[in-house]
Structures are given as structure tokens and as C-alpha cells.
C-alpha positions as CSV (number, residue, x, y, z in Angstrom):
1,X,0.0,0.0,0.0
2,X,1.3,3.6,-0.8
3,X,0.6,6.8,1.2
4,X,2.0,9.9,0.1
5,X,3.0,11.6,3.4
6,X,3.9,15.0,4.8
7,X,6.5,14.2,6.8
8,X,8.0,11.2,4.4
9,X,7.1,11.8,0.8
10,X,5.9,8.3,-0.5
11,X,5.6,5.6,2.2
12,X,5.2,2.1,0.7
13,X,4.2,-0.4,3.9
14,X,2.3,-4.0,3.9
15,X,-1.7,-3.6,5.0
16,X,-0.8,-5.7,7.6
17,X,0.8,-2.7,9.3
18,X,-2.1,-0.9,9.6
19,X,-3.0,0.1,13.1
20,X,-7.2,0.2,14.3
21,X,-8.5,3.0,16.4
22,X,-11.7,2.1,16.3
23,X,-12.4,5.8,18.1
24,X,-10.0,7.3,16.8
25,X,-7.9,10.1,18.3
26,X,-9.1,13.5,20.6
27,X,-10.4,16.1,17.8
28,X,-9.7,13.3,14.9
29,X,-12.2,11.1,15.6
30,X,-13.0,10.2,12.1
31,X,-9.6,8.9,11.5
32,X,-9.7,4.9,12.1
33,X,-6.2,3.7,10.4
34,X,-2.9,4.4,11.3
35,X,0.5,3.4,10.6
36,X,3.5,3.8,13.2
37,X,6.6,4.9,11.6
38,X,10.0,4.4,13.3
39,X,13.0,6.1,11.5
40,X,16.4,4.6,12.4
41,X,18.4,6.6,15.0
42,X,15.2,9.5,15.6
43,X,13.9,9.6,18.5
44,X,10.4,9.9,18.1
45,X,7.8,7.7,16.5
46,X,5.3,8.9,14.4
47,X,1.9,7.7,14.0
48,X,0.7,8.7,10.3
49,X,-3.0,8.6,9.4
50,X,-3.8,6.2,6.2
51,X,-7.2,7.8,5.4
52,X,-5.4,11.4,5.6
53,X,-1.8,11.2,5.1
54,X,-1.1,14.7,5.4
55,X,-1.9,13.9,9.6
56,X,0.9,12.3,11.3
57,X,1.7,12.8,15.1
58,X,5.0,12.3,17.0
59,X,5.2,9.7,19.7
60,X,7.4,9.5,22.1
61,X,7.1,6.0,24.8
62,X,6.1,7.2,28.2
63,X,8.2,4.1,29.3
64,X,11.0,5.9,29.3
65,X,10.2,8.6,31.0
66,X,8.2,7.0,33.6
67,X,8.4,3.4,33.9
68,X,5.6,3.0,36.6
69,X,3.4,5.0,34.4
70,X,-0.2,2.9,34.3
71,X,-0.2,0.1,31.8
72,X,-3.4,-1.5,29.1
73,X,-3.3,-5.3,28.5
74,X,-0.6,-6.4,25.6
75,X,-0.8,-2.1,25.0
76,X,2.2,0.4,24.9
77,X,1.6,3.7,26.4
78,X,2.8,6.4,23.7
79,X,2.4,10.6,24.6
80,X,2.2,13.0,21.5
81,X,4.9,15.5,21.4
82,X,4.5,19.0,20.9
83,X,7.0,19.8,19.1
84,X,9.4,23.2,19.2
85,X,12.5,24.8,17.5
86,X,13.6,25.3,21.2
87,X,14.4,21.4,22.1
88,X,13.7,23.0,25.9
89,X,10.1,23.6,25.1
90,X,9.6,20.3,23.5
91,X,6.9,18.3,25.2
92,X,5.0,15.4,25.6
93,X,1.3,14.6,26.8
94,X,1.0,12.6,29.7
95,X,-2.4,13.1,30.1
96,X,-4.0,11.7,27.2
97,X,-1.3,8.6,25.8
98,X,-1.7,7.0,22.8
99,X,-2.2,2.6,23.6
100,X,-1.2,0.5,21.0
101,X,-1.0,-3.2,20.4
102,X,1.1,-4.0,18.1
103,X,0.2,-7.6,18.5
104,X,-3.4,-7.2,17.7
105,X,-3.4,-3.9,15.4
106,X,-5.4,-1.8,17.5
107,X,-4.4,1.5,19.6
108,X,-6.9,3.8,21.5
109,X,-6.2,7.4,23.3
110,X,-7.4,7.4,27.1
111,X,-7.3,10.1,29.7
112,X,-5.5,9.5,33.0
113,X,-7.1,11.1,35.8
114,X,-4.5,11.6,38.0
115,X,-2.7,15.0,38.5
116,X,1.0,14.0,38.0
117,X,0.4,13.2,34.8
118,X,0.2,16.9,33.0
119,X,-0.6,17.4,29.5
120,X,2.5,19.8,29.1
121,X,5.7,17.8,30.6
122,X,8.9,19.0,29.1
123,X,10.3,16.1,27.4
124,X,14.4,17.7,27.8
125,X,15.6,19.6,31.3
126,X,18.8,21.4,31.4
């Protein structure tokens, strides 16, 4: 299947890559498929929409910034990045992460209700 992309110009991937969110995203609810891209040696993932390839978010895994952060059966716990010029301004929603399956194909956004978890946390300290 080809995709011609914002971010990556023409992005040939197998169907089977295709990720489900059956309700989609906050604000892009109409947009069911996605495919998670994962460029050697960046360090953000981006999740690119298949019905609207000119809609990609970066991903960064909340893992690694907090390893006790709360888990979803077989799901890993992504936050979209606001991105920035300023790599000190750069950050990532804890809030609201992005679950996906990889196993299964499907991904889902929830919202944590818990107020450590802010939907601004700078992603780079000095």
C-alpha cells in the first residue's frame, strides 16, 4: 500500500501494518487507520494517518520517562509530542497517551485522571 505523506514523501508499507482505532484520536475522531513509523536513530515515532496522510503525530514511549506509568493489557503507552524549534520547550502529553497493540493492530487514546500526569511535561531539562 502507498501513502503519500507529509512528513515522508511516498511511504510504501504491507496492509498488515495498519493500526485500528476504532475511536480514533481527541479532535480526529473520524480517522480509524494508522501506521507507526520508526526512522532509524530519531527519536520519536510517528503515527501517520492512512485515510489522511497529510496527519501524522509524533510519539514519544512514556516508558521511558516514567516506567511506573499505568499500563493497558498487551498495550504500549505512547504521549504526543508538541514539538518546538527550542528542544527545551519540546513536550509530551502525559495526560491523554496514545495505547497501542502492536500484536493485535489496535491502539486507542485514554485520559488519565491523575494530576502528575500533566498534558505539558517537558520532554528535555537542562
Amino acid at each position: 500500500m502507498k501513502i503519500q505523506t507529509h512528513q515522508f514523501g511516498e511511504l510504501d508499507f504491507e496492509e498488515n501494518l495498519i493500526l485500528d482505532f476504532p475511536s480514533g484520536l481527541f479532535g480526529f475522531e473520524q480517522l480509524k487507520k494508522f501506521v507507526l513509523i520508526k526512522i532509524e536513530e530519531e527519536l520519536f515515532y510517528w503515527l501517520n494517518s492512512v485515510e489522511q496522510p497529510e496527519i501524522a503525530f509524533p510519539l514519544f514511549g512514556i516508558s521511558v520517562v516514567d516506567e511506573n506509568y499505568p499500563t493497558e493489557k498487551n498495550g504500549e503507552a505512547f504521549g504526543i509530542v508538541t514539538l518546538n524549534r527550542d528542544p527545551m520547550q519540546i513536550t509530551i502529553n502525559l495526560k491523554a497517551p496514545v495505547y497501542i497493540n502492536q500484536i493485535e493492530k489496535l491502539g486507542f487514546q485514554k485520559i488519565i485522571d491523575k494530576e502528575n500526569y500533566p498534558v505539558n511535561y517537558h520532554l528535555f531539562v537542562e
